[in-house]
VORO-743772 format. One record per atom (N, C-alpha, C): x, y, z; residue in one letter. Coordinates in steps of 0.05 Angstrom, whole numbers, padded with zeros to 5 digits, always signed. Layout:
N
XYZa;...
% end
This chain:
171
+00456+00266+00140x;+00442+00290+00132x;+00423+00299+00154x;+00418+00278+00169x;+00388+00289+00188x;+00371+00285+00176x;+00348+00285+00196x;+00320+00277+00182x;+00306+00294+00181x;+00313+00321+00182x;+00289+00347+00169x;+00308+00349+00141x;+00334+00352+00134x;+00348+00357+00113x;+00334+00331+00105x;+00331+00305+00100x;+00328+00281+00084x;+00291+00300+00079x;+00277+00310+00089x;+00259+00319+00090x;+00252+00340+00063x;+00273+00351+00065x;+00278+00374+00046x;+00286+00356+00016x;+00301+00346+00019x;+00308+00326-00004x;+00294+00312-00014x;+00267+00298+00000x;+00249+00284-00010x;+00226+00308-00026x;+00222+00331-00016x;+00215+00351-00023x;+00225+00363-00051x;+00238+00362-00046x;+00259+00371-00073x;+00251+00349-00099x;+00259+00323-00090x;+00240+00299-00113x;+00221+00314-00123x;+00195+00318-00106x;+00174+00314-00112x;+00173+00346-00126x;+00180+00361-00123x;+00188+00395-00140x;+00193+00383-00163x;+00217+00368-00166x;+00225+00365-00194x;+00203+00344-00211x;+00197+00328-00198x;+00176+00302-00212x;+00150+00318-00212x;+00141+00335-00200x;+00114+00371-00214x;+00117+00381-00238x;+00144+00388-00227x;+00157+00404-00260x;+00159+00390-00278x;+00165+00369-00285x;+00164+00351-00304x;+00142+00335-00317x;+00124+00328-00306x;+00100+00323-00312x;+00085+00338-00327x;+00095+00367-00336x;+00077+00371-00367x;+00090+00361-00386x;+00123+00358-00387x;+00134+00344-00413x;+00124+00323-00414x;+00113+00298-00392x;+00109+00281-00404x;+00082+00279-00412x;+00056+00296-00398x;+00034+00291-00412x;+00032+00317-00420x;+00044+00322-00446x;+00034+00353-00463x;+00004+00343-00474x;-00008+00324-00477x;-00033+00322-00493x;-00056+00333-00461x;-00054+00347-00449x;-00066+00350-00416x;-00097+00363-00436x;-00085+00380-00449x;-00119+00392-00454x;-00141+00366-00459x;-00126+00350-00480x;-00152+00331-00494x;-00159+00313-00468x;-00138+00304-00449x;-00150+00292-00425x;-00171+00310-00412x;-00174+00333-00397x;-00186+00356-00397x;-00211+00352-00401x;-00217+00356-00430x;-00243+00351-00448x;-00252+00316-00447x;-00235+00308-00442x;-00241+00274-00441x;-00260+00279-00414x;-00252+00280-00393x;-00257+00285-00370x;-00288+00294-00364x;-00287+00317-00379x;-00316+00336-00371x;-00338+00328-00384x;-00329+00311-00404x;-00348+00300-00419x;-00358+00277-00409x;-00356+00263-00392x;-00361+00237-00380x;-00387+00255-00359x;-00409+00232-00355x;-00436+00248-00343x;-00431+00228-00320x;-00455+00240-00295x;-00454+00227-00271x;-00466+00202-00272x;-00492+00201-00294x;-00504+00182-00296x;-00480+00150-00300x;-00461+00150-00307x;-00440+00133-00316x;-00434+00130-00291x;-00427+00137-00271x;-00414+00134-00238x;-00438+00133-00232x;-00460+00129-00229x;-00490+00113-00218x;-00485+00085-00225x;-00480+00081-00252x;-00486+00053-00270x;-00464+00039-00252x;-00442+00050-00253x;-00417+00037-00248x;-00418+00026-00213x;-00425+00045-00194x;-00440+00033-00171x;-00455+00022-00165x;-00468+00009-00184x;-00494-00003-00180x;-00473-00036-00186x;-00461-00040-00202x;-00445-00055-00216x;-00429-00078-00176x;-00439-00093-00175x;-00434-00107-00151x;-00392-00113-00153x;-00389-00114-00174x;-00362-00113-00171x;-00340-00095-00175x;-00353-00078-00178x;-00343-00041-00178x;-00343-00041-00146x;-00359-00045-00136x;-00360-00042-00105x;-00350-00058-00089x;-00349-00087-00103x;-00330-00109-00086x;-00300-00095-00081x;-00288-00084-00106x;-00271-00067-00119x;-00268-00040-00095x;-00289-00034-00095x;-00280-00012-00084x;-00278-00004-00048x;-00296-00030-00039x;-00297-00042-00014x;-00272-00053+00003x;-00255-00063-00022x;-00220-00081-00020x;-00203-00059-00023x;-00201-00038-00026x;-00181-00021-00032x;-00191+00008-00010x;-00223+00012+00008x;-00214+00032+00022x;-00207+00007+00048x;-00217-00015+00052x;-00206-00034+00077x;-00185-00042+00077x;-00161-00040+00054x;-00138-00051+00059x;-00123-00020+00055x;-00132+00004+00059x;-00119+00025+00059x;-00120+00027+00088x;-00148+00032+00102x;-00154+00033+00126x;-00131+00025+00143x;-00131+00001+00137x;-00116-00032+00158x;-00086-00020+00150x;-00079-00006+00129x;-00044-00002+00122x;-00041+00018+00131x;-00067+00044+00142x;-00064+00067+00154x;-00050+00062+00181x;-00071+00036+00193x;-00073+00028+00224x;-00044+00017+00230x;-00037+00009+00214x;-00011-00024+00215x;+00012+00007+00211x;+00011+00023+00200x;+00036+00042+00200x;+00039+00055+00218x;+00010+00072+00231x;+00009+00086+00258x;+00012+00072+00289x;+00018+00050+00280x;+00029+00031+00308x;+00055+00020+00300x;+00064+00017+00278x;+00092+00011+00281x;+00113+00050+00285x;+00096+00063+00274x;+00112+00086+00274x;+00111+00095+00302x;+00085+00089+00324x;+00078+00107+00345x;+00102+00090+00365x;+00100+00058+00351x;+00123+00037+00378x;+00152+00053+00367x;+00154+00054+00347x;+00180+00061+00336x;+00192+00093+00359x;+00171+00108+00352x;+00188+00134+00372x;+00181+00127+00403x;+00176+00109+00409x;+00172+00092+00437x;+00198+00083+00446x;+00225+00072+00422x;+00241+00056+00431x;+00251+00065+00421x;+00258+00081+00401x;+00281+00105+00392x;+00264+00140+00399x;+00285+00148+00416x;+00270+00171+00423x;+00280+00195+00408x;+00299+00197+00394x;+00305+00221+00370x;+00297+00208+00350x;+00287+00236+00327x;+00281+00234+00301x;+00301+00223+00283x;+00326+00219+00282x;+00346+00210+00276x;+00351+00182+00280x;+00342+00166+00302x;+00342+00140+00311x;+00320+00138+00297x;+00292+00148+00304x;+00271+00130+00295x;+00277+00130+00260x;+00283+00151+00250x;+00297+00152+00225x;+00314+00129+00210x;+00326+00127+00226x;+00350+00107+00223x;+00341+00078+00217x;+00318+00074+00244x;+00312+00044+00242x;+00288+00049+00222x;+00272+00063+00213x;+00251+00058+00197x;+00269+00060+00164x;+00292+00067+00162x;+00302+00068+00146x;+00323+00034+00130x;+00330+00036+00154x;+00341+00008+00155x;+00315-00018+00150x;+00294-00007+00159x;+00277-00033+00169x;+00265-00033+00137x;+00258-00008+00123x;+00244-00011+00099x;+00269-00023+00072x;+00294-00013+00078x;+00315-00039+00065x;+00312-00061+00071x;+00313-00070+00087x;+00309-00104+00100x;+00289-00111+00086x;+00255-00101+00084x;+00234-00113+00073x;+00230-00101+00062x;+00241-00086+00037x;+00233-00078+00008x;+00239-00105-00011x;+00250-00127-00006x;+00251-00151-00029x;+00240-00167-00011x;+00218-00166+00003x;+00185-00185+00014x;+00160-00190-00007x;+00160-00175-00018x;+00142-00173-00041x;+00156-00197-00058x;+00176-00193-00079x;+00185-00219-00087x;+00182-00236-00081x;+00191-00247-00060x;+00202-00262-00047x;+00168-00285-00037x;+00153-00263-00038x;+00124-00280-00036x;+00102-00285-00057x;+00113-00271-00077x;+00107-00277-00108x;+00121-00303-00106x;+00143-00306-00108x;+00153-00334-00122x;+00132-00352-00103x;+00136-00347-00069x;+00128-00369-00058x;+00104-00376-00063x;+00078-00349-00066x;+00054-00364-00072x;+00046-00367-00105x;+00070-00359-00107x;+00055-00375-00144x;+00041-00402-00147x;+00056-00425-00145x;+00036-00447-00135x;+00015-00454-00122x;+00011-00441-00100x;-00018-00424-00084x;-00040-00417-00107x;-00035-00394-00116x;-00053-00369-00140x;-00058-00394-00156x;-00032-00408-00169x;-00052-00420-00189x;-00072-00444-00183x;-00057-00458-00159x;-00090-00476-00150x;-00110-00464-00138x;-00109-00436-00120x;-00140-00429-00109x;-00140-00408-00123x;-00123-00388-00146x;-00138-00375-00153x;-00133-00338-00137x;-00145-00326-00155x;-00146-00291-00138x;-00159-00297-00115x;-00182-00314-00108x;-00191-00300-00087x;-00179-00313-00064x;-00150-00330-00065x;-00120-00329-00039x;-00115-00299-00039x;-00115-00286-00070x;-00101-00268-00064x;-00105-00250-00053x;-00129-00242-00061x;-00154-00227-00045x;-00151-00219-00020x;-00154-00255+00000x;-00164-00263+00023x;-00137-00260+00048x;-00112-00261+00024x;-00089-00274+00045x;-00083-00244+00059x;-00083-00223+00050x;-00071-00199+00058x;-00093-00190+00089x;-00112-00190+00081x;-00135-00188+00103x;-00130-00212+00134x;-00131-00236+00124x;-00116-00263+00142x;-00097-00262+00161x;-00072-00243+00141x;-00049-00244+00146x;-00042-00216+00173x;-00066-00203+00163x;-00061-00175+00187x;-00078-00183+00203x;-00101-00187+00196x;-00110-00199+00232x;-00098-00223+00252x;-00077-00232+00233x;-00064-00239+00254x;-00042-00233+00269x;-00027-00214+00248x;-00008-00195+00261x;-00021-00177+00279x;-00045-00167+00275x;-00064-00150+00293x;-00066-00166+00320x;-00070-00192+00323x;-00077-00203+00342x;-00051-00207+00363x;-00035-00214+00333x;-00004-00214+00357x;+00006-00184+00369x;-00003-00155+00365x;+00004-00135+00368x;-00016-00139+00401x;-00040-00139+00397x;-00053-00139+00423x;-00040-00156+00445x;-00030-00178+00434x;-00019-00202+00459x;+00010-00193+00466x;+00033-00184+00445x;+00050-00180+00444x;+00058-00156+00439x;+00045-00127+00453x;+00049-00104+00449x;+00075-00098+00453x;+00092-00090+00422x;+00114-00084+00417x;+00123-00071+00394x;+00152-00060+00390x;+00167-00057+00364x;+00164-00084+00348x;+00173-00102+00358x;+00172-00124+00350x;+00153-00141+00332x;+00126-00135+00341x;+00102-00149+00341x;+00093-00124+00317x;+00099-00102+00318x;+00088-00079+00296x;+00105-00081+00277x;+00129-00091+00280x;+00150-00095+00257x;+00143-00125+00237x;+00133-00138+00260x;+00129-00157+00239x;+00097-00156+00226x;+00081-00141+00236x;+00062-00131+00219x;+00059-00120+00200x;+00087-00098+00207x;+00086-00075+00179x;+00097-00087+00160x;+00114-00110+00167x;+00136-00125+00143x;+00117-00139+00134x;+00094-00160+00143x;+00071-00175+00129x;+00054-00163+00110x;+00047-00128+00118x;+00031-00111+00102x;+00045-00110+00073x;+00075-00098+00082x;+00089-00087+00059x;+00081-00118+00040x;+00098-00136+00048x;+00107-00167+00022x;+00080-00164+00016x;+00053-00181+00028x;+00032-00184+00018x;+00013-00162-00002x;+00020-00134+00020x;+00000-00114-00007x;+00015-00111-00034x;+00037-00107-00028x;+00051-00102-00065x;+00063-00134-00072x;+00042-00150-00071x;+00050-00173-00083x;+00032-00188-00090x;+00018-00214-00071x;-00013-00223-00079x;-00030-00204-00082x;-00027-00190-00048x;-00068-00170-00057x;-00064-00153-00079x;-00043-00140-00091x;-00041-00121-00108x;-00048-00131-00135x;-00031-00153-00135x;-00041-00164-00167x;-00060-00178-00167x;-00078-00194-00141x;-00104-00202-00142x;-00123-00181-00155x;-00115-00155-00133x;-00138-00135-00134x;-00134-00118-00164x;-00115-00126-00178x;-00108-00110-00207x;-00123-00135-00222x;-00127-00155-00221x;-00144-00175-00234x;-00172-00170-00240x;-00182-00170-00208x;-00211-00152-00206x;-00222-00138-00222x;-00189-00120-00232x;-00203-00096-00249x;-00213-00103-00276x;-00187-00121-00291x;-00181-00131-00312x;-00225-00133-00328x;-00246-00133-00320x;-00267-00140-00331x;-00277-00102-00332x;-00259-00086-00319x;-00283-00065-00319x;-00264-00044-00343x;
% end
């Protein structure tokens, strides 16, 4: 298809998944009124709350770090594939290869989680990129950003995600 047409197509998803989203929440008004009715004073309380902010501290620094870890594998990527079509190709192929990483490190650290607990889970995703970070500086490459972005992908939608959905579980 090409990768402005796959462009258009992903476009097209997201048209149809707009349009559809009032059938599934027709109750929108009472959310609406749910909404307006909530005061600022409640988002004071809630910031003051040390684990609202531990909370909220873990999720803009592992957004940050997944911003950084994508804009260096994408920037090496059109480095060594020089059409939109190649770089296409391999970020396409590369996100099949490590879309079953996540699994795959659930099973392994289950045994992990349950002797130390969320805060492996917490800790490992942060660990795990600064040292892919470290190997990107020593080992500036496709290579070295590929296996960063593949450590980001398994670890954030697997430990840190369900650590950091734990977190929530008290608020």
């Amino acid at each position: 298809l090409g990768t402005p047409n796959l462009m258009l197509l992903a476009a097209a998803f997201i048209v149809l998944f707009a349009a559809g989203l009032p059938f599934i929440y027709r109750d929108s008004e009472t959310v609406r009124h749910e909404h307006a009715s909530r005061s600022a004073p409640a988002i004071e309380t809630l910031w003051k709350n040390k684990h609202v902010r531990l909370i909220a501290v873990s999720v803009l620094l592992t957004i940050i770090v997944k911003e950084l870890v994508d804009y260096q594998f994408n920037a090496l990527s059109k480095e060594v594939y020089v059409t939109r079509d190649a770089v296409a190709a391999f970020q396409g192929k590369f996100n099949a290869v490590t879309q079953w990483l996540p699994l795959v490190f659930v099973l392994m650290l289950s045994p992990l989680l349950k002797r130390f607990g969320v805060g492996l889970a917490i800790l490992l995703l942060p660990a795990a990129l600064l040292l892919t970070s470290a190997g990107l500086i020593v080992w500036w490459g496709l290579a070295a950003a590929s296996v960063a972005k593949g450590t980001e992908t398994a670890l954030r939608y697997s430990a840190e995600r369900a650590g950091r959905e734990i977190l929530y579980l008290p608020l």
